[in-house]
MARVOKE-295324 format. One record per atom (N, C-alpha, C): residue number from 1; atom name; x, y, z. Coordinates in steps of 0.2 Angstrom, whole numbers. Atoms other than C-alpha are relative to their C-alpha. Example, Ala and Ser with C-alpha at 12.3 -4.5 7.8 and 13.67 -1.06 7.14 Angstrom:
! MARVOKE-295324
   vomi   voza      c1      c2      c3
      1      N       4      -6       0
      1     CA      62     -22      39
      1      C       4       6       0
      2      N      -4      -6      -1
      2     CA      68      -5      36
      2      C      -4       5       3
This chain:
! MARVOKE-295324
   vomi   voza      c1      c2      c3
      1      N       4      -6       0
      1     CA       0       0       0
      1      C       4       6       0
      2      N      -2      -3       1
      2     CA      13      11       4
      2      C       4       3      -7
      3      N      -2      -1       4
      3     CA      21       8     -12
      3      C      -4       6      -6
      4      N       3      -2       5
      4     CA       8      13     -22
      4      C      -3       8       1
      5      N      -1      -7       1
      5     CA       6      29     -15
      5      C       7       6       0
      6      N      -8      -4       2
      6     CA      26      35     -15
      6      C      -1       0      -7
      7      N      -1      -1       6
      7     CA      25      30     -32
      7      C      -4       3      -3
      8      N       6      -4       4
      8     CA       9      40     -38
      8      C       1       7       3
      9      N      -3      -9       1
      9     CA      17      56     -30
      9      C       4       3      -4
     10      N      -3      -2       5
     10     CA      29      54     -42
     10      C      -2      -1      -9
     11      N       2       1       8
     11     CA      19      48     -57
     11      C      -4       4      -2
     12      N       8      -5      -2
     12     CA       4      60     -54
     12      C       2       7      -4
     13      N      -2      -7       2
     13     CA      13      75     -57
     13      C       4       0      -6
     14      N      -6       0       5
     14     CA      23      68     -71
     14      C      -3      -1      -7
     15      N       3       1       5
     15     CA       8      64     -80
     15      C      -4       3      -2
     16      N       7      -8       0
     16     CA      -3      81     -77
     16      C       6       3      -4
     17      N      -6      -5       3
     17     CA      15      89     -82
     17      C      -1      -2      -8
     18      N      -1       1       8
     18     CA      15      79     -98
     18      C      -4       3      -3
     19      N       7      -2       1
     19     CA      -3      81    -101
     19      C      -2       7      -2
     20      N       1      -9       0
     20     CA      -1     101    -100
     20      C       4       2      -5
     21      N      -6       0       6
     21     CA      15     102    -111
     21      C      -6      -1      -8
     22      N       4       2       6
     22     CA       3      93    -124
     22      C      -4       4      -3
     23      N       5      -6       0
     23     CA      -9     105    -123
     23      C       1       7      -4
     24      N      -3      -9       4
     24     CA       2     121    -125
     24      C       1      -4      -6
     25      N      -6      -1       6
     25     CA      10     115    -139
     25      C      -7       0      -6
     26      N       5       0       6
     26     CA      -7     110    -147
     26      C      -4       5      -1
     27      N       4      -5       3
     27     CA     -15     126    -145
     27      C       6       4      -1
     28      N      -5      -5       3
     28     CA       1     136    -149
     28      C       2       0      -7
     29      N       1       1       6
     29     CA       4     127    -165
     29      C      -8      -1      -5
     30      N       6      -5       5
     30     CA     -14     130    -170
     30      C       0       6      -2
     31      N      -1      -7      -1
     31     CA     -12     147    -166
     31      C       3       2      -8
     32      N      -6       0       4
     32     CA       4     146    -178
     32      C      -4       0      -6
     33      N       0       1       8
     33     CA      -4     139    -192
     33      C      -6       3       0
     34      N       7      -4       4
     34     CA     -21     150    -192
     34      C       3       8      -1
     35      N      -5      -6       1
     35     CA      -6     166    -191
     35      C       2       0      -7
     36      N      -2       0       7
     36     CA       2     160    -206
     36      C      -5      -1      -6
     37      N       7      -1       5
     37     CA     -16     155    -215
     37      C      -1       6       0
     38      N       2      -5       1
     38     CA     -21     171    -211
     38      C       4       6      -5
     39      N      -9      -6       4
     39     CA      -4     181    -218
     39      C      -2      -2      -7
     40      N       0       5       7
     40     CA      -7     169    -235
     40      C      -7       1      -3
     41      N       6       0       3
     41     CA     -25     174    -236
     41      C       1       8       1
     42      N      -1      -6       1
     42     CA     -21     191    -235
     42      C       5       3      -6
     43      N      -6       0       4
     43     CA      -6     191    -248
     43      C      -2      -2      -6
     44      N       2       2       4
     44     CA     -17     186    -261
     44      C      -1       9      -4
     45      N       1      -5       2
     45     CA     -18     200    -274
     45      C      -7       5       1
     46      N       7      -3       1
     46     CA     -36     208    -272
     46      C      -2       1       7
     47      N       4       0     -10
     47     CA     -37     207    -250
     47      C       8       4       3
     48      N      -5      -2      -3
     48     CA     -28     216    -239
     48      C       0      -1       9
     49      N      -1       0      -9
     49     CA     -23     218    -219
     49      C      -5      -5       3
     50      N       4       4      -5
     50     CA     -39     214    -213
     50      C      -3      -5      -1
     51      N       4       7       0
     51     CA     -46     201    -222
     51      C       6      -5       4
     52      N      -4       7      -2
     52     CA     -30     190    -216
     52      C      -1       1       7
     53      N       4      -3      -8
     53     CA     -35     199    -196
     53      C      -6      -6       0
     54      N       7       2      -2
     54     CA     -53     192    -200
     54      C      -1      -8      -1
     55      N      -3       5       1
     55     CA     -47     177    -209
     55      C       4      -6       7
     56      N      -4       3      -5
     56     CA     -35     173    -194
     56      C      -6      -3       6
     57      N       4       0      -7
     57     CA     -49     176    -180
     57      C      -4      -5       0
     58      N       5       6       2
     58     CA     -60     162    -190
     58      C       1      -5       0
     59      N      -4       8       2
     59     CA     -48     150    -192
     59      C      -2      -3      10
     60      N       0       1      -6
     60     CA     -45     151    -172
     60      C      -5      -2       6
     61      N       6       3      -2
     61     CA     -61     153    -166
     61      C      -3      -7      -1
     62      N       4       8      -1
     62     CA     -68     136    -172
     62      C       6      -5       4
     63      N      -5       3      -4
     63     CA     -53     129    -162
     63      C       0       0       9
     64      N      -4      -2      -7
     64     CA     -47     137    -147
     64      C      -4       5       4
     65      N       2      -5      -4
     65     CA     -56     148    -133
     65      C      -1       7      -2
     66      N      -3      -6       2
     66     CA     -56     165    -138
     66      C       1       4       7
     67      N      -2      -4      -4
     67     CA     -53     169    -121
     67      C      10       0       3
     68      N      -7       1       1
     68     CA     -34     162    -124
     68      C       3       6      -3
     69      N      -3      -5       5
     69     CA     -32     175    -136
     69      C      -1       8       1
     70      N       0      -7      -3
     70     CA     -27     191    -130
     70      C       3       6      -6
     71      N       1      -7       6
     71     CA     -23     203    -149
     71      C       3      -6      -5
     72      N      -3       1       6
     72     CA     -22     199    -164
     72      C       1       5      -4
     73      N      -3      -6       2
     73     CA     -15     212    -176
     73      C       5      -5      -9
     74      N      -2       1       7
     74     CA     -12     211    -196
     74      C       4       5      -4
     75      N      -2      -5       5
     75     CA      -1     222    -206
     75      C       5       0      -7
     76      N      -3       2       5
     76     CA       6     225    -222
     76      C       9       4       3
     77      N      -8      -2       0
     77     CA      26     225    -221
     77      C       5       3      -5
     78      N      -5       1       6
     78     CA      41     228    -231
     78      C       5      -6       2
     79      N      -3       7      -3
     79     CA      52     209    -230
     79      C       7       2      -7
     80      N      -6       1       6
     80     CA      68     212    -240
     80      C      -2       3      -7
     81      N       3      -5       3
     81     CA      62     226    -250
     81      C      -7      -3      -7
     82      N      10       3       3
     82     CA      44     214    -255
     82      C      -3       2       3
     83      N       3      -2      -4
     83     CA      30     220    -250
     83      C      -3      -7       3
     84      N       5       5      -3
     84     CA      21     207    -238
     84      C      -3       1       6
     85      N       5       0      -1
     85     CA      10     203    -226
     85      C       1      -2       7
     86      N       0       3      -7
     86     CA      12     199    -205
     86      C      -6       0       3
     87      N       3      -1      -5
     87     CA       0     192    -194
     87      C       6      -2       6
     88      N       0       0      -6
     88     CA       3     193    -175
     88      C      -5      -2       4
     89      N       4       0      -3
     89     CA      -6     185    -164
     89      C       4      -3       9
     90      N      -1       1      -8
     90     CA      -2     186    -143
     90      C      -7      -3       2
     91      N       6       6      -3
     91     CA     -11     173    -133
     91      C       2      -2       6
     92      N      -4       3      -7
     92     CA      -8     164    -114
     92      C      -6      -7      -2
     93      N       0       8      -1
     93     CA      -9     145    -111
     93      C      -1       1      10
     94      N      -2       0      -5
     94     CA     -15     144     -94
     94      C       2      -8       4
     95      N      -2       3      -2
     95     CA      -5     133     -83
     95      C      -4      -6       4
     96      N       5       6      -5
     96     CA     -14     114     -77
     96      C      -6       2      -1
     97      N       9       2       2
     97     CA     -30     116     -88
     97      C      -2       8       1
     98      N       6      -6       0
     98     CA     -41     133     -81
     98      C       6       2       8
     99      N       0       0      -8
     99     CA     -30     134     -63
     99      C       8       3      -1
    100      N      -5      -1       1
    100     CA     -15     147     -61
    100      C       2       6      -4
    101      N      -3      -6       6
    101     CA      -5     162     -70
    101      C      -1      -3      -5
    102      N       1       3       7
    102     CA      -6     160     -88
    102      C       8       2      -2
    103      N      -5      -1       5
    103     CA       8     159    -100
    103      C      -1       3      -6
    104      N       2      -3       7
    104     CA      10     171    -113
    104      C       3      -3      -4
    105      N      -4       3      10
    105     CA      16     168    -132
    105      C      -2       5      -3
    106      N       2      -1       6
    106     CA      17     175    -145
    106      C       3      -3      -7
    107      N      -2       2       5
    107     CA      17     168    -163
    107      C      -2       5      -5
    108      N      -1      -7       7
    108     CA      20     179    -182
    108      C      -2      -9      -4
    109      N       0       1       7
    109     CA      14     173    -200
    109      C       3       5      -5
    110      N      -1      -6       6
    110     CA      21     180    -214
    110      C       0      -3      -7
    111      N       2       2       6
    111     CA      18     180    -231
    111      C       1       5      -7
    112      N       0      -7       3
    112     CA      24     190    -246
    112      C      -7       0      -6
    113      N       4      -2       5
    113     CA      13     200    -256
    113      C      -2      -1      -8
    114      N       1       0       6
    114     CA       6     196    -273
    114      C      -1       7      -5
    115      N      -1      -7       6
    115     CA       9     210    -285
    115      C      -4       2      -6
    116      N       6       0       8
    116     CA       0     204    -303
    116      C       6       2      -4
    117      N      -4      -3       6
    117     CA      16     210    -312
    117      C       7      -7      -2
């Protein structure tokens, strides 16, 4: 008996640890790729800024919380004298599920500009 709870002090935490880890990575890499969809829907020649902003928000929302997601922000850049296209989106992961400070992040899409020439 005693075994079995020495060893669940240490498997317990090892396995909510892992459990969480899994978690960030999987809403951070959604995040990532509805950043870069969004940049790539915006960089099409005929949309600009906000469509890849409203595009980005669309992708997320049917995913992730939207109370994860604290700015998104779209803008046209200049990337090595191309014009292109950056989303931004700041977000926090909070630590162990709903319980705790959160974790910020922030991930970028980019995407250069389609021209027509």
């Amino acid at each position: 008996m005693v075994d079995f709870v020495l060893v669940s002090l240490l498997v317990v935490p090892l396995f909510v640890g892992l459990l969480q880890l899994g978690l960030y990575l999987y809403v951070r890499n959604t995040i990532a790729a509805a950043a870069s969809e969004g940049a790539h829907y915006a960089a099409v020649i005929d949309r600009d800024a906000s469509d890849g902003e409203f595009r980005t928000r669309s992708l997320i929302g049917g995913v992730v919380q939207d109370e994860l997601i604290d700015d998104i922000r779209a803008e046209a850049i200049d990337l090595n004298g191309q014009p292109a296209v950056r989303v931004v989106v700041n977000a926090h992961m909070p630590p162990l599920g709903l319980w705790g400070p959160g974790l910020a992040f922030t991930v970028r899409g980019h995407a250069i500009k389609e021209t027509g020439q």
